[in-house]
C-alpha positions as CSV (number, residue, x, y, z in Angstrom):
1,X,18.9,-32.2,0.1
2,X,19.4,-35.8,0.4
3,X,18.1,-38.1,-2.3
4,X,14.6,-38.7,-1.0
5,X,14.0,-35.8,0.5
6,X,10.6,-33.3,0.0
7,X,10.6,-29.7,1.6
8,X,7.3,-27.8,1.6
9,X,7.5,-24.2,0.5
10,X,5.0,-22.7,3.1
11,X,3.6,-18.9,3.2
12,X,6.2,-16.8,5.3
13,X,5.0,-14.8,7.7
14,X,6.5,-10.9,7.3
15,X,5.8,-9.3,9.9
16,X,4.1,-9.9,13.5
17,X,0.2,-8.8,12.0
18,X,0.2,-10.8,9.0
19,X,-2.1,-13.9,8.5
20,X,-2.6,-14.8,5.3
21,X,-0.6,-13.6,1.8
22,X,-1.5,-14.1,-1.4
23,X,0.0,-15.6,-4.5
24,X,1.3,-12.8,-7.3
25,X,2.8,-14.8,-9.6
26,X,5.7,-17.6,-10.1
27,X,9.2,-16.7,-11.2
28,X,10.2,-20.3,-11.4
29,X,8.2,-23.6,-13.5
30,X,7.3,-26.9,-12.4
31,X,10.4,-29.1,-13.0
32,X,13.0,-26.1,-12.7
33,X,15.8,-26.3,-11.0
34,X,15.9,-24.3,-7.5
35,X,19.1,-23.2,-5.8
36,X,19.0,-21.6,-1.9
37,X,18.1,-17.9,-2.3
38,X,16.7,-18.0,-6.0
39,X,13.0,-16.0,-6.4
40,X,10.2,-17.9,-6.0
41,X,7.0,-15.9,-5.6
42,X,5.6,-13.3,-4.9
43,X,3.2,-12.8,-2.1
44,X,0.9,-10.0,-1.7
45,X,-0.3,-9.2,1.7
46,X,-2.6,-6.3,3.3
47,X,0.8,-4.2,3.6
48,X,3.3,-5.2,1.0
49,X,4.1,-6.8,-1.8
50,X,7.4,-9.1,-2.0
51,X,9.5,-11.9,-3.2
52,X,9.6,-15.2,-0.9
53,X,13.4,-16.8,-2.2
54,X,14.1,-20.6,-2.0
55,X,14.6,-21.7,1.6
56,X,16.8,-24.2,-0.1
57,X,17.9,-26.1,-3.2
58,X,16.2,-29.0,-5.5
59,X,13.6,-28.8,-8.6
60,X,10.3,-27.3,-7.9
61,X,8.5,-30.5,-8.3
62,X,4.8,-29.5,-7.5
63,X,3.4,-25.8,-7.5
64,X,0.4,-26.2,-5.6
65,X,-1.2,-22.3,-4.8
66,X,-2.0,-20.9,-8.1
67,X,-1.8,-17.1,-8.6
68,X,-4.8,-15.6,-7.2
69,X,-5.2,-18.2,-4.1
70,X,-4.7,-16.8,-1.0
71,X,-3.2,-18.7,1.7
72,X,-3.0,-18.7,5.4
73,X,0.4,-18.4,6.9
74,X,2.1,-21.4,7.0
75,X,-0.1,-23.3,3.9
76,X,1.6,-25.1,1.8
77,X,2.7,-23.3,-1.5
78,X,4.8,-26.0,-3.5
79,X,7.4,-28.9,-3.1
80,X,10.8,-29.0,-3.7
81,X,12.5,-33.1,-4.0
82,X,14.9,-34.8,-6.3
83,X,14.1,-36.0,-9.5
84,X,14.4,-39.8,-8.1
85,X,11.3,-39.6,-5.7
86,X,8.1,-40.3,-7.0
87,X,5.4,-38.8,-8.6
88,X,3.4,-40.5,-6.3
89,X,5.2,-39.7,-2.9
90,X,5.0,-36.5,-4.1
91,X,0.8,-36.9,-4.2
92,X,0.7,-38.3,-0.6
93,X,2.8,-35.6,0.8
94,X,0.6,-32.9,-0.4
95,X,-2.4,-34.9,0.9
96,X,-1.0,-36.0,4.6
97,X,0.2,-31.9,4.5
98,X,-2.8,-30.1,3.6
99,X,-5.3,-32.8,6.1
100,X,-2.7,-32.3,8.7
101,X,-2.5,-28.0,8.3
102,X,-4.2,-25.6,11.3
103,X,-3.6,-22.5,10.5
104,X,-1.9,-20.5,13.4
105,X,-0.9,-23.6,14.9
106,X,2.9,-22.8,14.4
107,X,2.5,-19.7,15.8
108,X,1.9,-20.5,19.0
109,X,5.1,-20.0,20.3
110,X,6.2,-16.9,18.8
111,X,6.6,-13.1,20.4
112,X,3.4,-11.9,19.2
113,X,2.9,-7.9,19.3
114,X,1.8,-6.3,22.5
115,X,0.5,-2.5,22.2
116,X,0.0,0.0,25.1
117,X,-0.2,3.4,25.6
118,X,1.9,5.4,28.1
119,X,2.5,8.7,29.7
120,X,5.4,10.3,28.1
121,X,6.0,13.2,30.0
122,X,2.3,14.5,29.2
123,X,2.2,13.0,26.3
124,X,0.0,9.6,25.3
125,X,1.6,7.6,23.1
126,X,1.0,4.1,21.6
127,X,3.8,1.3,21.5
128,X,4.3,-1.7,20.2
129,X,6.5,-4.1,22.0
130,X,7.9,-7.6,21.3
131,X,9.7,-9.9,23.0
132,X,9.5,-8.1,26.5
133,X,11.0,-11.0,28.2
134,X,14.1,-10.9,26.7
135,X,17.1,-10.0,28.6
136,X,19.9,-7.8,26.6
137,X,19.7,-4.3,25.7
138,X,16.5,-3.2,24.1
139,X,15.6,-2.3,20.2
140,X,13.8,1.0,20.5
141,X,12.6,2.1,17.0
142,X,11.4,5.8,15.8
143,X,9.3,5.9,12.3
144,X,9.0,8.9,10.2
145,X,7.2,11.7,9.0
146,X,3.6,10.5,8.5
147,X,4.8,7.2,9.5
148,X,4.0,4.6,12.5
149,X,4.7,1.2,14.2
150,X,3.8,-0.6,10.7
151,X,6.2,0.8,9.0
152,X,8.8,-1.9,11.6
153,X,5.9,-4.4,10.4
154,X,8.8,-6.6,9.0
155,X,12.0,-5.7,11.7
156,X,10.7,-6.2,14.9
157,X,10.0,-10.4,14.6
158,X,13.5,-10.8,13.5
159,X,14.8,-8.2,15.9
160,X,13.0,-9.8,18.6
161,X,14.7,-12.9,18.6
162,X,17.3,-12.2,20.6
163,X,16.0,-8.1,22.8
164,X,13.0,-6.8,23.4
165,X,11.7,-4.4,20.5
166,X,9.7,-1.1,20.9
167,X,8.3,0.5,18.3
168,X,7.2,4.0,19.5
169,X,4.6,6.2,17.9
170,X,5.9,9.4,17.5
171,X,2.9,12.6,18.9
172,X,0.9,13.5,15.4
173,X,1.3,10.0,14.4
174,X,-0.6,6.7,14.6
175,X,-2.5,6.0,17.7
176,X,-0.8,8.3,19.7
177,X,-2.1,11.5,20.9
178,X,-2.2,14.1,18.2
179,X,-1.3,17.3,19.7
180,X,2.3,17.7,20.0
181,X,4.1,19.3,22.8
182,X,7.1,20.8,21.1
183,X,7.8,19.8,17.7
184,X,11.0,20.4,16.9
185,X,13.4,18.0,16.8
186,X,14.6,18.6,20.3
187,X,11.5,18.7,21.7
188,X,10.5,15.1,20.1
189,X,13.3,13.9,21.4
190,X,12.4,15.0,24.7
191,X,9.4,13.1,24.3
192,X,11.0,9.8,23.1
193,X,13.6,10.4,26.4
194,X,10.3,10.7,28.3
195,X,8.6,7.2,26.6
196,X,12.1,5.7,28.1
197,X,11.8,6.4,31.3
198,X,7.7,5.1,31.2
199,X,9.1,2.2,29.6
200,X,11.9,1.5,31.7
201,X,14.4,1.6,29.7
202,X,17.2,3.3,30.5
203,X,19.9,2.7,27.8
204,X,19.0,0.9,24.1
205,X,20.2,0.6,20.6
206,X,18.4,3.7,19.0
207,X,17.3,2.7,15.6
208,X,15.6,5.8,13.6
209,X,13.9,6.2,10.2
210,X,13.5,9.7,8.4
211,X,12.6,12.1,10.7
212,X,12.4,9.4,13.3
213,X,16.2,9.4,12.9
214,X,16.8,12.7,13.3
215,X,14.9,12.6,16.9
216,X,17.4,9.4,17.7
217,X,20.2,11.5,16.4
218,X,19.1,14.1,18.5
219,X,18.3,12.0,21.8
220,X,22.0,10.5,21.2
221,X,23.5,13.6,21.0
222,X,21.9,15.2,24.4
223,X,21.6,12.1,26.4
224,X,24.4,9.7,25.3
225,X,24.2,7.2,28.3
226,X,20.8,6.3,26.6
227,X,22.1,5.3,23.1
228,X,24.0,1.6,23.5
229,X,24.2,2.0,19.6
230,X,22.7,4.2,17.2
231,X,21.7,3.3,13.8
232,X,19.9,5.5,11.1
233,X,17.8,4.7,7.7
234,X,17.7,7.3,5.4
235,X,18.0,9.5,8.0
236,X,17.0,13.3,8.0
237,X,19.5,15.3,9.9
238,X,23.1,14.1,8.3
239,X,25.6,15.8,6.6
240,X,24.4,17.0,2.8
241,X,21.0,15.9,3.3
242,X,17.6,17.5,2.0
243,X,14.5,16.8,2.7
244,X,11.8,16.7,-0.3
245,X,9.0,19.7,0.3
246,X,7.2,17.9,-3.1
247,X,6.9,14.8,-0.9
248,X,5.9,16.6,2.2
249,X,3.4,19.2,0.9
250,X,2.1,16.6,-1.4
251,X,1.3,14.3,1.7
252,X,-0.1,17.4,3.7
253,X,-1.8,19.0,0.7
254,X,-3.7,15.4,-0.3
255,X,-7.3,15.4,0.7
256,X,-8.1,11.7,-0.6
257,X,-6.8,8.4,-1.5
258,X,-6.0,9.6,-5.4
259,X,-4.5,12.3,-4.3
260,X,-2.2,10.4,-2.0
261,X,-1.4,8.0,-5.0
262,X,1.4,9.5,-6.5
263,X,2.7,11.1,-3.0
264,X,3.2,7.4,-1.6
265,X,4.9,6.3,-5.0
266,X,8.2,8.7,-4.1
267,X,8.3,5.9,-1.0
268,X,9.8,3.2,-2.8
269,X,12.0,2.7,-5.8
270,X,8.9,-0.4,-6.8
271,X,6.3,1.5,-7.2
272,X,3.8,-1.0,-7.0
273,X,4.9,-1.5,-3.6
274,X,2.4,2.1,-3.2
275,X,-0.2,-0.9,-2.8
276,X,-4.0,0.6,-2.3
277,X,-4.3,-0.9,0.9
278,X,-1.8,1.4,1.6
279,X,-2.9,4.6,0.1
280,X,-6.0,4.1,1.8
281,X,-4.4,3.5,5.4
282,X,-2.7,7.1,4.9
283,X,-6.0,8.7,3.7
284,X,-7.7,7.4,6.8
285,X,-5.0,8.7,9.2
286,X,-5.2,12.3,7.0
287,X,-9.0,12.1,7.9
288,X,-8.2,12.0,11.8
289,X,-8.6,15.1,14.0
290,X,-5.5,17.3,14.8
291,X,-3.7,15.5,11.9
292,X,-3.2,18.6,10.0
293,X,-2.1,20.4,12.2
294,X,0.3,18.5,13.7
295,X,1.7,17.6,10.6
296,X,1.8,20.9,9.9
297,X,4.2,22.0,12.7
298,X,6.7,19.1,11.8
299,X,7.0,20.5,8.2
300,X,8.2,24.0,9.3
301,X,10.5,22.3,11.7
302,X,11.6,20.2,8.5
303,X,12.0,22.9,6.0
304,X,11.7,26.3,7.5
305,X,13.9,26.2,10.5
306,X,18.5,24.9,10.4
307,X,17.5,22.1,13.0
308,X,18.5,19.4,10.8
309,X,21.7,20.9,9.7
310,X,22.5,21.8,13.3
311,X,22.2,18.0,14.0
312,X,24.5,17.1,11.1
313,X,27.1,20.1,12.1
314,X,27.6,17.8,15.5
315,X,27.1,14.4,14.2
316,X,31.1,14.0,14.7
317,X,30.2,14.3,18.5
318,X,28.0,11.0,18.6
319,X,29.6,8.5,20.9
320,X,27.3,5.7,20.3
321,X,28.7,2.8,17.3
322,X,26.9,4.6,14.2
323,X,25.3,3.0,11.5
324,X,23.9,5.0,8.5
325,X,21.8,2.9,6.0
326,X,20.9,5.0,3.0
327,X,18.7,4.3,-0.3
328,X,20.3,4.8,-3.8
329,X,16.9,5.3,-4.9
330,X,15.5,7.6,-2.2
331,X,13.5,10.2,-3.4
332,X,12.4,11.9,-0.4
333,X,15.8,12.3,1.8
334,X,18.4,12.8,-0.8
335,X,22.1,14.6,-1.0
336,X,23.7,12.1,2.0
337,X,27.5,13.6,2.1
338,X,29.4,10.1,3.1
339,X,33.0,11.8,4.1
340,X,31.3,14.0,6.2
341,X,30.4,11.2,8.2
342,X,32.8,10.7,11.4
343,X,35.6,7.9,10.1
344,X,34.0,5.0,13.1
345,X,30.4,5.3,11.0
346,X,29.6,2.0,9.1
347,X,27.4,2.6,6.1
348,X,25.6,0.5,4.2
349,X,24.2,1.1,0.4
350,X,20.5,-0.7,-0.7
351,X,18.8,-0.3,-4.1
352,X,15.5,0.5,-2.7
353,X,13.7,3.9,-1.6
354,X,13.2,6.0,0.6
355,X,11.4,2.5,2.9
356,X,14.2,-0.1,3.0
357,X,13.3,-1.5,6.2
358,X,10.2,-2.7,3.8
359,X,11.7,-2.4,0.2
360,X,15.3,-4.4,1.5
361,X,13.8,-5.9,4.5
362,X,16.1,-8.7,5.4
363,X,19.3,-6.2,4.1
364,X,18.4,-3.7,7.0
365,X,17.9,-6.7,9.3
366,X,21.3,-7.7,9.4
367,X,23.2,-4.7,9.3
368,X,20.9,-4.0,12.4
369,X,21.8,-7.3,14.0
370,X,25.0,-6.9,13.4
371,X,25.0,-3.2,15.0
372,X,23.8,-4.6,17.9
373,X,25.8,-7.4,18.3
């Protein structure tokens, strides 16, 4: 930062459906020094809760949001400048800023999300795309058990920049169609192979969470043309692993939002992260038709049938560049046996649960990127 520099802190943007964020609480003072990559704030949106680190280095000269404001994406939140400018320059900067701010304006030229629905082989379901003009090889992500396209809410912007992202609901899930055609792990697979061709995509980097990357495990190993890369976050279906049947009765048994509470706490390692916005977005998709049931079929694929350790007995037979991301503090997929893993496999270790594509958003980002690459 040069002498007479000023750099407005600004309200990120985390993810593609977030507008406004707001203000938790300061972790640095007024007159502190700031160095590149120390915590700020934090920043509650309608999804998550999380820490916005210093774009750069200088003392925090002006803190103007105050815990409680909320803020429209790109608002100014505080200053950063050297102790030599003014107090005054300061004052003006803050004024030309805030009579100068549109909100959205920045945005214009972003990938925004597009969502469609599509025949997979009989099946309807919903996905969301980004950056469809891109040229490359395409991102194709697969959530997890109970899970959907927002759980990518903060991967698919940063993935984006350089393929086109598609975020697939899996059948029982989300928007898509409830009723699903074969649930076992195969026969999801099947599904997802199905989406591909709909989409027309004929060979991307297979990016799987939970369950989700058990069905790209399994899609690599039948159709391995398809799988330009294949990376999984902590993934049912690998060597050692077990899923949790607390976590997965507890989320089928829950009949409302207190009931969910403690069931969406074994997510994350922060539990505050189990925000009530987000309690309250699983009780509604609980409350939809065919839920139940559906959800019901995947748990005795889960955890009364040897699909998953089938899929981690051929693992060594994966021909796509593997990537294994798992959580030290996962409490729903646990037991991951690392030198069972074929030699090729890069793995990569977060402190976060069993959500680190939210908890350890940027971590899972670059490993990804650099999967991909």
């Amino acid at each position: 930062m040069s002498a007479d520099a000023i750099t407005p802190i600004r309200m990120p943007k985390w993810g593609l459906s977030m507008q406004e964020g707001t203000i938790v609480s300061w972790a640095k003072a007024e007159g502190e020094d700031i160095r590149e990559g120390d915590e700020l704030v934090d920043v509650e949106t309608t999804k998550i809760t999380n820490v916005f680190e210093a774009p750069t280095g200088g003392v925090l000269r002006r803190i103007v949001a105050q815990p409680g404001d909320t803020l429209p994406v790109g608002a100014l939140m505080a200053v950063l400048a050297a102790p030599s400018v003014a107090d005054s320059a300061i004052d003006a900067f803050v004024a030309d800023f805030n009579a100068a701010f549109v909100p959205g304006a920045d945005e214009d030229g972003d990938a925004g999300l597009d969502t469609r629905e599509i025949d997979a082989g009989g099946a309807t379901l919903r996905v969301g795309v980004v950056g469809a003009e891109k040229g490359g090889t395409p991102a194709v992500l697969l959530h997890g058990f109970g899970g959907d396209l927002e759980n990518w809410t903060l991967t698919m912007g940063p993935l984006a920049e350089e393929r086109a992202v598609y975020a697939i609901e899996l059948p029982g899930h989300g928007q898509s169609q409830k009723a699903i055609p074969d649930a076992t792990v195969a026969g999801v697979a099947k599904t997802i192979a199905a989406a591909l061709d709909a989409l027309g995509v004929e060979r991307a980097h297979l990016v799987g969470h939970s369950f989700g990357g058990a069905v790209a495990l399994a899609l690599a190993l039948e159709a391995p043309d398809r799988a330009a890369s294949l990376s999984l976050i902590a993934s049912a279906g690998l060597p050692g692993t077990k899923v949790s049947a607390d976590y997965i009765d507890g989320f089928i048994a829950a009949r409302r939002a207190r009931d969910l509470q403690p069931v969406a706490e074994m997510l994350f390692a922060d539990k505050a992260l189990a925000t009530k916005e987000l309690v309250e977005q699983l009780s509604r998709y609980k409350r939809i038709d065919g839920v139940e049931d559906a959800l019901a079929a995947l748990r005795h694929t889960m955890l009364e049938t040897d699909a998953f350790s089938r899929l981690a007995a051929r693992v060594g037979e994966v021909r796509a560049p593997l990537l294994v991301i798992y959580a030290e503090n996962d409490e729903i997929v646990t037991g991951l046996d690392l030198a069972a893993l074929p030699h090729t496999a890069e793995t990569v270790a977060l402190q976060s649960g069993h959500l680190p594509q939210i908890e350890a958003a940027d971590a899972v980002v670059e490993a990804l990127r650099r999967r991909m690459a």
